[in-house]
C-alpha positions as CSV (number, residue, x, y, z in Angstrom):
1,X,-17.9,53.3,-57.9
2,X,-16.0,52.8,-61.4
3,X,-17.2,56.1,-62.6
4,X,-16.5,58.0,-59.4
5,X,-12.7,56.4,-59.2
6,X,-12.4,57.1,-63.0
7,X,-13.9,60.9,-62.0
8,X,-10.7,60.6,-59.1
9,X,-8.2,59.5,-61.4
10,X,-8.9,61.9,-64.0
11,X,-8.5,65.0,-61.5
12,X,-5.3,63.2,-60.7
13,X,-3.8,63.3,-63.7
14,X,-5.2,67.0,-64.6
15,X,-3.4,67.7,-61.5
16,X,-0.1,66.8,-62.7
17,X,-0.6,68.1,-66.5
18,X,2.0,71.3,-66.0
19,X,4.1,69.5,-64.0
20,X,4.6,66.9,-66.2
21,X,4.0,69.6,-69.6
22,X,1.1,67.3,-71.0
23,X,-0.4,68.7,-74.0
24,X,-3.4,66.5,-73.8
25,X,-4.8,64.1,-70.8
26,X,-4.5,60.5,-72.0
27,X,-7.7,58.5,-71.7
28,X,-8.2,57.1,-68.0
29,X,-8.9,53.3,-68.6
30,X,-10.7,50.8,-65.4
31,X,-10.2,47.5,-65.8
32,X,-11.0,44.6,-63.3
33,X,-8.0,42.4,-63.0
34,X,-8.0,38.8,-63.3
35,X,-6.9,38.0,-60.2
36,X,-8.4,39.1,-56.8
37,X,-5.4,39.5,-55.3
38,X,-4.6,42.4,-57.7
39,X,-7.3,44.2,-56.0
40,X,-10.8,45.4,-57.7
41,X,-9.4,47.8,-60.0
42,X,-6.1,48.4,-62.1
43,X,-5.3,50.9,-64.1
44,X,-2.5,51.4,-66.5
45,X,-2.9,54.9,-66.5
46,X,1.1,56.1,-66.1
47,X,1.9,54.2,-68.6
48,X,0.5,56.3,-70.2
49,X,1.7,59.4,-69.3
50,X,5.2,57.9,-69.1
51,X,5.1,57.4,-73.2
52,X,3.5,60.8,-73.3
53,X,6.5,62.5,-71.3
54,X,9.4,60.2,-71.9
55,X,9.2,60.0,-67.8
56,X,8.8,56.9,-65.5
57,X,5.5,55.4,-65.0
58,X,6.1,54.5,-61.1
59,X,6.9,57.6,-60.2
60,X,3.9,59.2,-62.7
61,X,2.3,56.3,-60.5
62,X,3.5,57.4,-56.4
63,X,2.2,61.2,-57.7
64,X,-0.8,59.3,-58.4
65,X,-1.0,57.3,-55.7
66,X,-0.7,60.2,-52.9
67,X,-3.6,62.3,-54.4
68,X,-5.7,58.4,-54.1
69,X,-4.8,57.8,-50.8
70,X,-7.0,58.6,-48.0
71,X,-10.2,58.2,-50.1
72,X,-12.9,56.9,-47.1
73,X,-13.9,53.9,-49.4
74,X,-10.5,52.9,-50.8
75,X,-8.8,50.1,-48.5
76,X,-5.0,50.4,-50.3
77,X,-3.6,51.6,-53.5
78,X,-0.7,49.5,-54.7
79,X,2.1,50.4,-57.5
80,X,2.6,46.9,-59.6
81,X,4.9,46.1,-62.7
82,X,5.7,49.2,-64.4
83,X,3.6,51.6,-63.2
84,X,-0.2,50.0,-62.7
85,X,-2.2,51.3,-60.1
86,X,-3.9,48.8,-58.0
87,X,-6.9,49.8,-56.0
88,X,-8.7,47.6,-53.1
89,X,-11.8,49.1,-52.0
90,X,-12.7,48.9,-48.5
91,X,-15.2,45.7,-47.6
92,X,-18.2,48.3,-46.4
93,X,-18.2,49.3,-50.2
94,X,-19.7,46.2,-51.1
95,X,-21.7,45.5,-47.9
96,X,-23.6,49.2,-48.9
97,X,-24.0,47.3,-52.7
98,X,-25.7,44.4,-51.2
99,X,-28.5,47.2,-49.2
100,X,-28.9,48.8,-52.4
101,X,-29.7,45.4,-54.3
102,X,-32.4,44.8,-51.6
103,X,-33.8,48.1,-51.3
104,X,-34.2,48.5,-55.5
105,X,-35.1,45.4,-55.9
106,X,-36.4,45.2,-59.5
107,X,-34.7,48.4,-60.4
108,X,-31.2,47.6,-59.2
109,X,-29.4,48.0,-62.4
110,X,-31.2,51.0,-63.8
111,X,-30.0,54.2,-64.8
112,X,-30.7,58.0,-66.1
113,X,-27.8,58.2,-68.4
114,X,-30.0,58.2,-71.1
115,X,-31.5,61.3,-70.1
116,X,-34.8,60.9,-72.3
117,X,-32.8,60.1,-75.9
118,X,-35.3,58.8,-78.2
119,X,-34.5,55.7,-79.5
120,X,-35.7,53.8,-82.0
121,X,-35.2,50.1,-82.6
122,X,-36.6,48.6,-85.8
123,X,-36.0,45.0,-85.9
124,X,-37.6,41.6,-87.2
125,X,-39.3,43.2,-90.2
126,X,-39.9,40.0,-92.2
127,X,-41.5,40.0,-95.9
128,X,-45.5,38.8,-94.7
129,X,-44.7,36.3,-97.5
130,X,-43.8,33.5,-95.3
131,X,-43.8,32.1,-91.6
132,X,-40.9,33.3,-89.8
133,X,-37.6,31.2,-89.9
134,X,-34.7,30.7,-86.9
135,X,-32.9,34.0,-88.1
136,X,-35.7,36.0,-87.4
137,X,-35.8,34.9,-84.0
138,X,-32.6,35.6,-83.4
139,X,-32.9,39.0,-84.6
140,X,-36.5,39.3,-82.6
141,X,-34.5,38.5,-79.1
142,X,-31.9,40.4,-79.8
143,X,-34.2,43.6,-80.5
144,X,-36.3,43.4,-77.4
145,X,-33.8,42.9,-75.3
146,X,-31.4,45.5,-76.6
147,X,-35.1,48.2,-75.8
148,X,-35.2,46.5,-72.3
149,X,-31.4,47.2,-72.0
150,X,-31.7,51.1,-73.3
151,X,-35.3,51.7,-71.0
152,X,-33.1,50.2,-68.4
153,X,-30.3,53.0,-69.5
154,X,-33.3,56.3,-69.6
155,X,-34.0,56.0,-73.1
156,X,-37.3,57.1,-74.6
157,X,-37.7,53.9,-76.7
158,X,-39.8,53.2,-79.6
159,X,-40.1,49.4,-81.2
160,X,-40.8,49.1,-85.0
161,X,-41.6,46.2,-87.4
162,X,-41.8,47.5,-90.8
163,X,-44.1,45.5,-93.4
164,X,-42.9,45.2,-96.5
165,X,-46.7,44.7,-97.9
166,X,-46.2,46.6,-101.3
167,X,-44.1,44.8,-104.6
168,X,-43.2,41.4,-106.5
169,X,-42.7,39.7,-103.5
170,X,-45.7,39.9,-102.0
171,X,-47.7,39.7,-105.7
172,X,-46.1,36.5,-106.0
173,X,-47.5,35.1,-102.5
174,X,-51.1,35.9,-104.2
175,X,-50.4,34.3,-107.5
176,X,-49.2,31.5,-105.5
177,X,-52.3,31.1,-103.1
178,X,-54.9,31.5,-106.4
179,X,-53.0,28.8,-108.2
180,X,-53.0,26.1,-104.6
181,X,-56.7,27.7,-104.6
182,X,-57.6,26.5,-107.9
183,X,-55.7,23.1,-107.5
184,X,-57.5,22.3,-104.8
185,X,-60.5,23.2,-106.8
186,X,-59.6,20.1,-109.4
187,X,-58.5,22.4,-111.9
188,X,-55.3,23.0,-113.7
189,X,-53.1,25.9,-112.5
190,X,-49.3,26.1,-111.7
191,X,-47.5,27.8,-109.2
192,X,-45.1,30.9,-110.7
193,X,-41.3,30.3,-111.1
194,X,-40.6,32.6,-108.2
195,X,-43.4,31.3,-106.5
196,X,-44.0,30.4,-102.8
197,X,-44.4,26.4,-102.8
198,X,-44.2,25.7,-98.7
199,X,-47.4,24.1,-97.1
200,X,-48.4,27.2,-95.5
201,X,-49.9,28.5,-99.2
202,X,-52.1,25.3,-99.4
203,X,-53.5,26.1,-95.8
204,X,-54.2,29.6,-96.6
205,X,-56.1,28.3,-99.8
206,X,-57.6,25.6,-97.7
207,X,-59.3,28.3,-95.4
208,X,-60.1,30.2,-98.2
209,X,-63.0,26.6,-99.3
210,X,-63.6,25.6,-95.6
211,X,-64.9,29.2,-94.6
212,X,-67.0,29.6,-98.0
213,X,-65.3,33.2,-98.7
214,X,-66.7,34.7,-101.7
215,X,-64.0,35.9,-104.4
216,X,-64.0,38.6,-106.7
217,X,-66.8,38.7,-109.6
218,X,-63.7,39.7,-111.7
219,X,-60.9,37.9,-112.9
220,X,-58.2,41.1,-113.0
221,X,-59.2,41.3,-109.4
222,X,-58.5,37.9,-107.9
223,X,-54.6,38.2,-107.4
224,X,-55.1,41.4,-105.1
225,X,-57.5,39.8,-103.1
226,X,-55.6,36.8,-102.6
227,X,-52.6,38.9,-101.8
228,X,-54.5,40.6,-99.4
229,X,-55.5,37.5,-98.1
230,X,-52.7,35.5,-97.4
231,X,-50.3,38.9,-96.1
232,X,-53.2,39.1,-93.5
233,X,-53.0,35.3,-92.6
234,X,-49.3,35.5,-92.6
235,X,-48.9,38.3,-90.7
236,X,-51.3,37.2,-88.2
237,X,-49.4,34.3,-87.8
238,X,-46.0,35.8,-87.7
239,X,-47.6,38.2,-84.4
240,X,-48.8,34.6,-82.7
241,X,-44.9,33.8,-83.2
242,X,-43.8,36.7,-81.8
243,X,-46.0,36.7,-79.0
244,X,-45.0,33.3,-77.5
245,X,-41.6,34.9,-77.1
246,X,-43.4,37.9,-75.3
247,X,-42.5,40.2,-78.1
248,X,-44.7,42.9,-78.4
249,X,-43.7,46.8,-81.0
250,X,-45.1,49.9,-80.3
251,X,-45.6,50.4,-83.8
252,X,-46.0,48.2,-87.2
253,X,-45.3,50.6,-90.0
254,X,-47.0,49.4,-93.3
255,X,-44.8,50.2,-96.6
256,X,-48.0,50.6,-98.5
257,X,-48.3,53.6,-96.0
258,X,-45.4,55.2,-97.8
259,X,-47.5,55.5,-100.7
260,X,-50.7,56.4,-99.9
261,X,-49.6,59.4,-98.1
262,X,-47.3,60.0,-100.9
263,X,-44.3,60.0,-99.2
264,X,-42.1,58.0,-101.6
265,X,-42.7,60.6,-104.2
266,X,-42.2,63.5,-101.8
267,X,-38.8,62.5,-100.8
268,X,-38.1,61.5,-104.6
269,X,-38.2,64.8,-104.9
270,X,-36.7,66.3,-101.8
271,X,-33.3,64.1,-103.5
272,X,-34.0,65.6,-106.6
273,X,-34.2,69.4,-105.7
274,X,-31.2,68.5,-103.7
275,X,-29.4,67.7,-106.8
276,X,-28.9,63.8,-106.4
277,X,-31.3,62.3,-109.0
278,X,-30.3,62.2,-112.9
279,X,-32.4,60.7,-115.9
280,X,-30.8,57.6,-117.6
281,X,-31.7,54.9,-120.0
282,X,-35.2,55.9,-119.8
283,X,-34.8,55.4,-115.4
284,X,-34.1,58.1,-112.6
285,X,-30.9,57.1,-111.0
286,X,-29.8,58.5,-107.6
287,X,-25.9,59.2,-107.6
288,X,-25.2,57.7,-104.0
289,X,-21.7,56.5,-106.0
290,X,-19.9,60.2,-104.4
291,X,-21.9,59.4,-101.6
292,X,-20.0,56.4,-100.6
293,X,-21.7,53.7,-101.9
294,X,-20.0,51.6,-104.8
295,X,-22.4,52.6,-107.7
296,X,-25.3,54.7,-108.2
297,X,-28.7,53.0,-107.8
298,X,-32.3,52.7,-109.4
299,X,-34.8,54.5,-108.0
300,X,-37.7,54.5,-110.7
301,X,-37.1,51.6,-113.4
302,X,-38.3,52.2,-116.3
303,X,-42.0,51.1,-116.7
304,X,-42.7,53.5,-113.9
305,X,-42.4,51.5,-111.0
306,X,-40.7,53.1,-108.0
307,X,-37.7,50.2,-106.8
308,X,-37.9,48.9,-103.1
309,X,-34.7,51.5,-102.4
310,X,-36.9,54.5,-103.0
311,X,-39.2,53.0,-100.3
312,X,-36.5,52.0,-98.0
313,X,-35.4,56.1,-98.5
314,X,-39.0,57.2,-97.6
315,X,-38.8,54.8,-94.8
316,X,-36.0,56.3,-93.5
317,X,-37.1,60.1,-94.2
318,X,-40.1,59.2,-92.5
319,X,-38.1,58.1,-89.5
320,X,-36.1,61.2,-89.3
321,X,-39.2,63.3,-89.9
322,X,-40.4,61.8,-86.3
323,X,-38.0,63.5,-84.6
324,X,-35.7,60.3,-83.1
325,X,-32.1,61.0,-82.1
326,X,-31.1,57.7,-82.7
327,X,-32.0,55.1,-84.9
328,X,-30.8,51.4,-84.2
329,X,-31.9,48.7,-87.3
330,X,-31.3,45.4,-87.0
331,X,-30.8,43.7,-90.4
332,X,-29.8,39.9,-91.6
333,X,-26.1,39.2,-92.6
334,X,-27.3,39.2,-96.4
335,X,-28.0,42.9,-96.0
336,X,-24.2,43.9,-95.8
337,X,-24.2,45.7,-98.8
338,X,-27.1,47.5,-98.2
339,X,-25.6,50.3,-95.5
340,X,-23.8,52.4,-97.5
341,X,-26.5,52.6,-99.9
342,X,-29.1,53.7,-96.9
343,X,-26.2,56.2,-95.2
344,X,-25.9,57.9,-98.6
345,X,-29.6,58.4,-99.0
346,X,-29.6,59.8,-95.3
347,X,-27.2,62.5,-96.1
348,X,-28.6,63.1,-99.2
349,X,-31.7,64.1,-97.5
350,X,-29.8,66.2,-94.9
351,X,-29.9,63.9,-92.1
352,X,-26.6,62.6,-90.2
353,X,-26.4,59.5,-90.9
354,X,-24.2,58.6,-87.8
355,X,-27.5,58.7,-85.8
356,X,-28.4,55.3,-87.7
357,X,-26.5,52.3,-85.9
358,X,-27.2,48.9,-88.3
359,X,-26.3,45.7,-86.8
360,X,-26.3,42.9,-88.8
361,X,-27.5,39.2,-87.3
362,X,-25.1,36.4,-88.7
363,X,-26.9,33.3,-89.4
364,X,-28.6,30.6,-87.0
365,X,-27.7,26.8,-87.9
366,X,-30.3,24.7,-86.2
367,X,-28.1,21.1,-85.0
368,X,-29.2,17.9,-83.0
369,X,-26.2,16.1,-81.2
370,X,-24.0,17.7,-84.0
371,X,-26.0,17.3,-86.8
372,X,-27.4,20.0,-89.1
373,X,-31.5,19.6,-89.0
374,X,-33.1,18.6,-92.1
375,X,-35.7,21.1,-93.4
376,X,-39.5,22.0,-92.7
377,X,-41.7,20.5,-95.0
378,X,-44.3,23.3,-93.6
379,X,-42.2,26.3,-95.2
380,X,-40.6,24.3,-98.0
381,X,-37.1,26.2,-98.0
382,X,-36.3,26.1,-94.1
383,X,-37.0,25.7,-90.3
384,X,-39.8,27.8,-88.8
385,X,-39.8,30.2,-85.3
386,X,-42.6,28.3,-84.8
387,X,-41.3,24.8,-84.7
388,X,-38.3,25.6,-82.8
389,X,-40.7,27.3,-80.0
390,X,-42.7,23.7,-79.8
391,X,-39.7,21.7,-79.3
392,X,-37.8,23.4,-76.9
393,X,-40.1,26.0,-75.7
394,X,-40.1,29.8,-75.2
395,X,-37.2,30.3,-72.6
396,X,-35.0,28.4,-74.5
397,X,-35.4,29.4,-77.6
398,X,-34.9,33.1,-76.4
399,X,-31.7,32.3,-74.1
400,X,-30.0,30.5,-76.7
401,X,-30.4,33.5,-79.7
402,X,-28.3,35.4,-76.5
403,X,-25.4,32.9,-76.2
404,X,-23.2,34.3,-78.8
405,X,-22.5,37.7,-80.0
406,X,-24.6,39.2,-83.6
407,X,-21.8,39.0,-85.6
408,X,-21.1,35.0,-84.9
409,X,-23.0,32.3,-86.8
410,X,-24.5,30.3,-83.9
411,X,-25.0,27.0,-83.6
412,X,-28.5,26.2,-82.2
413,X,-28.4,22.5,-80.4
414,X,-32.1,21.9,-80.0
415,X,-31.1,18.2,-77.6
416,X,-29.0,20.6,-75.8
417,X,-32.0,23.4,-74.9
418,X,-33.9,20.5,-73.6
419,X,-31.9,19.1,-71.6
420,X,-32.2,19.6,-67.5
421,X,-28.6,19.4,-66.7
422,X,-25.8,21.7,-66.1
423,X,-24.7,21.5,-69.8
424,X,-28.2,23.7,-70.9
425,X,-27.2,27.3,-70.1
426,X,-30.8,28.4,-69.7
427,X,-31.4,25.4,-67.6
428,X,-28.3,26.3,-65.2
429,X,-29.5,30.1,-64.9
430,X,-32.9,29.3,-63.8
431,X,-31.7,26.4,-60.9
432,X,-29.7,28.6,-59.2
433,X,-32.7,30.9,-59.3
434,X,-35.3,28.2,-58.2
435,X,-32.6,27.5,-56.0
436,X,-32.2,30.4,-54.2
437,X,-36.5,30.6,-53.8
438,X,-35.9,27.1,-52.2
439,X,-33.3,28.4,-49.3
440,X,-35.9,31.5,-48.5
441,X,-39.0,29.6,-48.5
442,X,-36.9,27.2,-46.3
443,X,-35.9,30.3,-44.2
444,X,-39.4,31.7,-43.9
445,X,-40.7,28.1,-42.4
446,X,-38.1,28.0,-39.9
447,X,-38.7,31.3,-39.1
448,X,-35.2,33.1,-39.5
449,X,-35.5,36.6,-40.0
450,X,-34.2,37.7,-43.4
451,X,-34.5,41.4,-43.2
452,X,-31.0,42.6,-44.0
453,X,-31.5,45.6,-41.1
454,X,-29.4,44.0,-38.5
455,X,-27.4,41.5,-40.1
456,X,-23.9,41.9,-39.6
457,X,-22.6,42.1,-43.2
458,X,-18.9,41.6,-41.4
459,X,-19.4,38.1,-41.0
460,X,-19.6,37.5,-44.8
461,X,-15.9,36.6,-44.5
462,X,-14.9,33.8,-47.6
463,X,-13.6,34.4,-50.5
464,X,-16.5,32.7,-52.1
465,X,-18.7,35.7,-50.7
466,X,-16.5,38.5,-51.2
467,X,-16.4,37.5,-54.9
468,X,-20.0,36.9,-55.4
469,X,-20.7,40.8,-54.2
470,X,-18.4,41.8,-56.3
471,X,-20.2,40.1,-59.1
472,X,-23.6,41.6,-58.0
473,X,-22.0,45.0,-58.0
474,X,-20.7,44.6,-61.6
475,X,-24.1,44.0,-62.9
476,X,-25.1,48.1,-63.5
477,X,-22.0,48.0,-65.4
478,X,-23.0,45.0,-67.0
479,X,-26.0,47.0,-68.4
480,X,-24.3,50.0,-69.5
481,X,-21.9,48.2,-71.5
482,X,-24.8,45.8,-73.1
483,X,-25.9,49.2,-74.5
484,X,-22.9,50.8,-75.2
485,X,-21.7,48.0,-77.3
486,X,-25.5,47.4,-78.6
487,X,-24.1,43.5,-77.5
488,X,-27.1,42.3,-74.7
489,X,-25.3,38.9,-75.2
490,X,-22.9,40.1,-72.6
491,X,-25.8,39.8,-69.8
492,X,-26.6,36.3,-70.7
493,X,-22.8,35.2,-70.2
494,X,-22.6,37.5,-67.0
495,X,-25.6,35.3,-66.0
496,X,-24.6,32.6,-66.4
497,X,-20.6,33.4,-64.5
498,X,-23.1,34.3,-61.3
499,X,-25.3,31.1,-61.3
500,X,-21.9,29.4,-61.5
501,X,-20.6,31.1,-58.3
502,X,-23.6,30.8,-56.6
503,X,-23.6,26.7,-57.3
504,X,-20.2,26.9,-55.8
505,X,-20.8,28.5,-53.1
506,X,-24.0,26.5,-52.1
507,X,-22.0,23.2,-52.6
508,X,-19.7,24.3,-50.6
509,X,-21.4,26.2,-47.8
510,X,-24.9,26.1,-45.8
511,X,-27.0,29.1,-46.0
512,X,-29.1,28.0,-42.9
513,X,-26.9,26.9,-40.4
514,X,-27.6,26.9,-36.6
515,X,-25.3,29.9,-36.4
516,X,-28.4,32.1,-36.6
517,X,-26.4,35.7,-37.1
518,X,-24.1,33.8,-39.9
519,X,-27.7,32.4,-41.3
520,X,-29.0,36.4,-41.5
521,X,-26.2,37.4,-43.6
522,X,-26.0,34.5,-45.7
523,X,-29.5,35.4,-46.4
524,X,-29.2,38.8,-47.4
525,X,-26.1,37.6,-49.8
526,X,-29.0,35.0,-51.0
527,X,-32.3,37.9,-51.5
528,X,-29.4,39.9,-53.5
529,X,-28.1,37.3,-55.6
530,X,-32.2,36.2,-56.5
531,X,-32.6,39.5,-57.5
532,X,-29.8,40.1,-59.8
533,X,-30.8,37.1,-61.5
534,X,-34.6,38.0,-61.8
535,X,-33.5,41.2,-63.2
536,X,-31.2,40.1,-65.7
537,X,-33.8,37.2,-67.0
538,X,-36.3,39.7,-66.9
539,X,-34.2,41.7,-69.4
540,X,-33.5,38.6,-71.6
541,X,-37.1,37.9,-71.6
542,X,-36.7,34.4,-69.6
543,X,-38.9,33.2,-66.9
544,X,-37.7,33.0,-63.4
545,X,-39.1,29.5,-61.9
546,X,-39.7,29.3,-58.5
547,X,-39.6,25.6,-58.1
548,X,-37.7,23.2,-60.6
């Protein structure tokens, strides 16, 4: 209905463009005001017009308000202030909402909009040098449930982790597993300056004696194969992680892929035909300086080896080269600086670089009744997915990475996500759903009929009920503005503003009453409001309990 009275309202004012000598329509802006007795929607459009023209915004507003008036589903139009529009839809508006909850049922809240784009969402993307920490996760959630969000929307979606399996990094985890290897063998052998010291390198080297692997005959050959060894453990382990939050990619894109098709070197020298590489110091530079970014950057250093930039470029090439029409990364805050950097290589290459969206996920502090938690001895510089998932378990841990926006550092209460009480936001979402499964089971033993043909929708007369359809019938837009705003935090906190209403209202009022034609209703309100909130924890990737 917002779209169709912004589709009204923009006719409107077309129509009074000569009349008024507009040289361009002013955007039409919907808002919900704060206060229901504003009506559903306000808009402030006049005011517009009136600084355009030098003219008054009521009377913009009454020429307004008699092209509204009449519209079958709008109750009354109402001039406010200086020239708002108020607009009260009619109460069979939202009765029709509450049928088309229960006849969509699961896809209440989807869309076409999307028209097939294809989308691609890389996220996560952790070195397999290490278990994954808390920030991960947070970027993990946020990723799936941004792809749920833009299927939701008709998107073509594609997930992608990308594995950075090729460099010092990941020489450095084999050095480190041969040395734990040979310690635990008796002999002498320490672990490299840059070295990986957390317990997880002793357990790969521990499996490495228990299972009696055999090792290379030769020595220049050992630090491969324990590379190879422990990036395979590692990245096995990092899937297990992901799993247990039900976070599954279409695709795991290995960087070593970039070079044995030979693509790093290919679009090397698709940058260099296109005049953006120069010879330096005895290095090949690419000038991304006049393309925005602050300086120009290594791309082959001078023994030979090709920098992780000129991979990240292939990467990206690649991704453009499979034919997406939008590209969405999500990156940790530390990566700031790296955007202009990638941007510049995308137009380099002849790509728009507007059809890559980065969003960068601000850090995760992990607290216990205010107090920063010490770290894991397991990963010896910080606090593992994994040991967050164990203590609070997997609907928390995913609902609590959705409390605050990306670009907030969040403050992760581990006491709080276990607690079953009103305080735990997960904890509150879920009741009001078990709650609601409680009132229908109760309903089907007593035999009420909850089939919404029949029910008089007109008895749903309170305040309390009025607002909680209205609530139900925000949720589409809900969805398209989690997308538009690449924010799916905004469903969690429109979750959790409809379990609070619903508490309310149950406190307050009895669903099943002996007023059997009030009961009906009440139930259909009650089968709409379950299914809003399936749907949106579905989305969030949180289970819906049935009994609590």
């Amino acid at each position: 209905m917002k779209n169709e009275l912004k589709m009204m309202i923009e006719k409107g004012v077309s129509a009074l463009q000569e009349e008024f000598q507009l040289k361009e329509l002013p955007p039409v802006l919907l808002e919900v005001p704060k206060k229901a007795s504003q009506g559903d929607y306000a808009t402030p459009v006049a005011m517009a017009i009136g600084a355009m023209t030098r003219q008054s915004p009521r009377k913009i507003a009454e020429k307004l308000f008699n092209l509204l008036a009449g519209h079958p589903l709008i109750e009354k139009i109402e001039i406010a202030g200086a020239g708002y529009l108020n607009i009260t839809l009619k109460i069979s508006y939202w009765h029709d909402k509450l049928r088309e909850i229960i006849q969509k049922q699961n896809k209440y809240g989807w869309s076409e909009g999307g028209n097939g784009i294809k989308v691609q969402i890389e996220f996560v993307s952790a070195n397999p040098t290490g278990p994954l920490h808390v920030g991960h996760g947070r970027g993990a959630v946020v990723g799936d449930s941004l792809a749920k969000l833009f299927k939701m929307t008709g998107h073509d979606v594609q997930c992608e982790y990308y594995i950075n399996d090729v460099g010092k990094q990941v020489e450095l985890l084999g050095q480190s597993t041969w040395a734990r290897y040979r310690q635990l063998q008796g002999e002498n052998s320490e672990i490299p300056a840059e070295g990986y010291l957390g317990e997880y390198v002793t357990e790969i080297a521990r499996e490495i004696i228990s299972k009696n692997i055999s090792l290379p005959a030769n020595e220049t050959e050992m630090v491969p194969f324990f590379t190879q060894f422990a990036k395979s453990i590692i990245l096995e382990e990092i899937k297990k992680d992901l799993d247990r939050l039900d976070i599954r990619f279409t695709d795991w894109f290995s960087e070593k892929e970039l070079y044995d098709s030979n693509l790093v070197s290919e679009t090397l020298e698709t940058l260099k035909t296109n005049g953006f590489l120069y010879e330096s110091d005895g290095a090949t530079w690419f000038a991304t300086l006049r393309l925005g970014d602050d300086k120009d950057r290594i791309v082959i250093k001078k023994n030979g080896e090709k920098t992780y930039y000129a991979s990240d470029i292939a990467y990206h090439y690649h991704k453009f080269k499979r034919g997406y029409d939008r590209m969405i990364n999500i990156w940790g805050a530390d990566h700031h600086g790296y955007i202009n950097r990638v941007k510049a290589a995308i137009k380099a290459l002849g790509y728009d670089p507007k059809k890559l969206d980065i969003l960068l996920i601000q850090l995760v502090n992990l607290v216990r009744e205010g107090k920063p938690v010490a770290m894991s001895k397991r990963s010896g510089e910080y606090v593992t997915l994994r040991e967050v998932i164990d203590e609070v378990g997997p609907d928390a841990t995913r609902f609590f990475f959705l409390t605050r926006g990306t670009d907030i550092t969040l403050d992760f209460d581990l006491e709080l996500a276990k607690k079953e009480s009103n305080e735990n936001p997960v904890f509150y979402v879920q009741y009001a759903y078990a709650r609601l499964c409680s009132v229908l089971r109760n309903a089907e033993n007593q035999k009420t009929d909850c089939n919404e043909d029949g029910a008089d929708l007109n008895l749903l007369t309170l305040d309390q009920e009025l607002a909680l359809m209205k609530q139900l019938a925000l949720y589409p837009q809900v969805v398209q503005d989690s997308v538009g705003a690449l924010e799916p935090h905004r469903l969690a906190y429109y979750l959790q503003d409809l379990a609070g209403s619903l508490h309310q209202y149950y406190y307050k009022n009895r669903i099943l009453s002996d007023d059997i034609p009030l009961t009906r209703s009440r139930l259909v309100l009650t089968q709409a409001i379950k299914i809003v909130l399936a749907n949106g924890l579905e989305v969030l990737g949180v289970h819906t309990p049935e009994k609590m």
